[in-house]
C-alpha positions as CSV (number, residue, x, y, z in Angstrom):
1,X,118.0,8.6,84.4
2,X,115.0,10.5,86.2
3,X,115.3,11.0,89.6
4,X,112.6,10.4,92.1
5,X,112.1,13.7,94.2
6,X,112.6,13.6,97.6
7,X,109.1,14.1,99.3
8,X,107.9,11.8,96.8
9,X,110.2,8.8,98.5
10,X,109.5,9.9,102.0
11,X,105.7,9.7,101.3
12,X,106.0,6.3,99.8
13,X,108.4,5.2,102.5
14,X,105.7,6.9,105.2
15,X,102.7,5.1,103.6
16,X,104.7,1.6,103.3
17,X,105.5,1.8,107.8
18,X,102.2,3.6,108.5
19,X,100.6,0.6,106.4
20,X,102.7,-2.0,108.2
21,X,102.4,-0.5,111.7
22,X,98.7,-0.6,111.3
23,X,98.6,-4.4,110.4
24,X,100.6,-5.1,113.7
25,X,98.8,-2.6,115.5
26,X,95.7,-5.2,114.4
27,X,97.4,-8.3,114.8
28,X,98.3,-7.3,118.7
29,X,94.2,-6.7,119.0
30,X,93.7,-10.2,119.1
31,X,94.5,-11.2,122.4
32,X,92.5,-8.8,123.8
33,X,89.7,-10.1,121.8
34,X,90.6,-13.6,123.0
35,X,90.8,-12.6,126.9
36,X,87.6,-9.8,127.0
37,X,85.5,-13.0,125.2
38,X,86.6,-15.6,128.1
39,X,86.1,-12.9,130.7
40,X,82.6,-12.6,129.4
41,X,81.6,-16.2,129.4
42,X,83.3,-16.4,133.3
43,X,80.7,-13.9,133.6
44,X,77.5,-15.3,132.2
45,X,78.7,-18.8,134.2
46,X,78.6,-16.6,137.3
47,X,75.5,-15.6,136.1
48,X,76.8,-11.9,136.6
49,X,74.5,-9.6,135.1
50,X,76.3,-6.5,136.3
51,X,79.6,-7.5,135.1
52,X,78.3,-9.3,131.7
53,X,76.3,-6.3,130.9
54,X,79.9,-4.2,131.0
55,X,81.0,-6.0,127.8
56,X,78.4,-4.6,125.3
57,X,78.8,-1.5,123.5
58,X,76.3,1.0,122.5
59,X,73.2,0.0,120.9
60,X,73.7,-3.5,121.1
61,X,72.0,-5.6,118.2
62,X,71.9,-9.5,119.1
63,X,69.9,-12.1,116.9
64,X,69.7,-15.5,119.3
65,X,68.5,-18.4,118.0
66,X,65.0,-19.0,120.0
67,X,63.6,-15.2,119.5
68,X,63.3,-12.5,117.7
69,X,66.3,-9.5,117.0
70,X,67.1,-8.2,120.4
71,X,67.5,-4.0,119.6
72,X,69.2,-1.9,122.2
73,X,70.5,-2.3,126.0
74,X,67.3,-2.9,127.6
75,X,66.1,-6.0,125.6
76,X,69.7,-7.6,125.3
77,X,69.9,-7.7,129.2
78,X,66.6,-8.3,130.1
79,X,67.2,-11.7,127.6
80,X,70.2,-12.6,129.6
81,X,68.5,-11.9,133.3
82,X,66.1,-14.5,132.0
83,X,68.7,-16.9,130.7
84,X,71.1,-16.3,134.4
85,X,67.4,-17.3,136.0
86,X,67.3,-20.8,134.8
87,X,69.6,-23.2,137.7
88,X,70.7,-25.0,134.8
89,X,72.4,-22.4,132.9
90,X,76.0,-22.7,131.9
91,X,77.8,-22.0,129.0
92,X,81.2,-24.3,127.4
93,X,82.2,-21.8,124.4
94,X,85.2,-21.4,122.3
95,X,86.2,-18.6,120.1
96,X,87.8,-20.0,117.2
97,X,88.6,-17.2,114.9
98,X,89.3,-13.6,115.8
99,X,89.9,-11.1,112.8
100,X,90.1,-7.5,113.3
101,X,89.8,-4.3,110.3
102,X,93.2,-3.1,109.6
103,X,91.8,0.1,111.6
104,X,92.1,-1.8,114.5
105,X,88.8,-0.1,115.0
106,X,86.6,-3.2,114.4
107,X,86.7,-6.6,114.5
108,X,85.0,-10.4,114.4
109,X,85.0,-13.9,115.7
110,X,83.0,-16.3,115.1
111,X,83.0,-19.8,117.8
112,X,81.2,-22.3,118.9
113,X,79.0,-23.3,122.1
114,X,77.6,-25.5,124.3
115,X,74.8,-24.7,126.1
116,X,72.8,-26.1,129.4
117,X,69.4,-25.1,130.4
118,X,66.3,-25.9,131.4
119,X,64.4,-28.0,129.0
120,X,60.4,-27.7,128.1
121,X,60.2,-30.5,130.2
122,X,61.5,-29.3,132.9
123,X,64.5,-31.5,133.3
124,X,68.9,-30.9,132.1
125,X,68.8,-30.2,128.6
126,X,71.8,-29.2,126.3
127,X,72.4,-27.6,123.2
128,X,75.1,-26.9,121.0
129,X,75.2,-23.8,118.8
130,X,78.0,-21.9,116.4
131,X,78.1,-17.7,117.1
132,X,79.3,-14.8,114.9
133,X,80.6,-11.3,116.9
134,X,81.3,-8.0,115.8
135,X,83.8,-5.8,118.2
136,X,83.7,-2.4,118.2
137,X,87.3,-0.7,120.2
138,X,86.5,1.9,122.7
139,X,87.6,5.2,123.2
140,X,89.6,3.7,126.4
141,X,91.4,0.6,124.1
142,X,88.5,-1.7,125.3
143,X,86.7,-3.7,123.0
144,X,82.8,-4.0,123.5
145,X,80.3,-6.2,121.4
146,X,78.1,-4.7,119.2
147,X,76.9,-7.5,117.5
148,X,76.1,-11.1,118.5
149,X,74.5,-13.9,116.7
150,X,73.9,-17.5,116.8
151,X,72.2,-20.8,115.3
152,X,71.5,-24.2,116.9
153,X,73.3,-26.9,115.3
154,X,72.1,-29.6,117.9
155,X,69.3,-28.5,119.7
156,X,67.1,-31.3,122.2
């Protein structure tokens, strides 16, 4: 019978908990995800600029559904300052799915959302939408988006 050298079986013991470790590590990223995602809707529906702005990372990239690709800091906040403008503003969302990489680097969510705003006419309107996020973690443990898009599935 062949035996298995010894620093072979303590790498593949290593490799099996680092591997393991780094799936939990990943699975106890999700909360976070889940509580820095409400915190940023409590912020848009306090129509917060300061504080909603504080949950993007770096060269932020968002594609909303009514304009073109929004590229960089500047034109992802000045979007938002004009949405916080309208008196009707408010947003109902849910994050439904949270996955993050087995880094524990990265991860996504996708949701859904219901919007109010000012209509063309003028008066209430209301729209409903589903969204797709990418996270990116921070040096500090925080988790930033980096990505952010969304369609209209019921749009006045």
């Amino acid at each position: 019978m062949r035996e298995v050298p010894l620093n072979v079986a303590v790498l593949c013991l290593a490799t099996v908990a680092a591997t393991g470790s780094i799936a939990i590590a990943a699975e106890f990223e999700e909360p976070s995800i889940h509580d820095i995602y409400d915190s940023w809707v409590e912020a848009a529906n306090e129509k917060d600029i300061e504080k909603w702005s504080t949950f993007l990372a770096d060269s932020p990239y968002f594609s909303p559904a009514d304009s073109p690709p929004l590229t960089g800091t500047d034109e992802v906040v000045g979007y938002y300052k004009r949405s916080f403008a309208d008196p009707w503003f408010s947003l109902d969302c849910e994050q439904e799915h949270v996955e993050v990489s087995p880094s524990g680097e990265i991860a996504w969510s996708r949701g859904k959302c219901n919007a109010t705003f000012t209509g063309p006419d003028g008066k209430k309107a209301g729209g409903k939408s589903r969204w797709f996020k990418v996270w990116i973690k921070q040096s500090d443990g925080s988790w930033k988006c980096r990505v952010n898009t969304w369609k209209y599935v019921d749009q006045p």
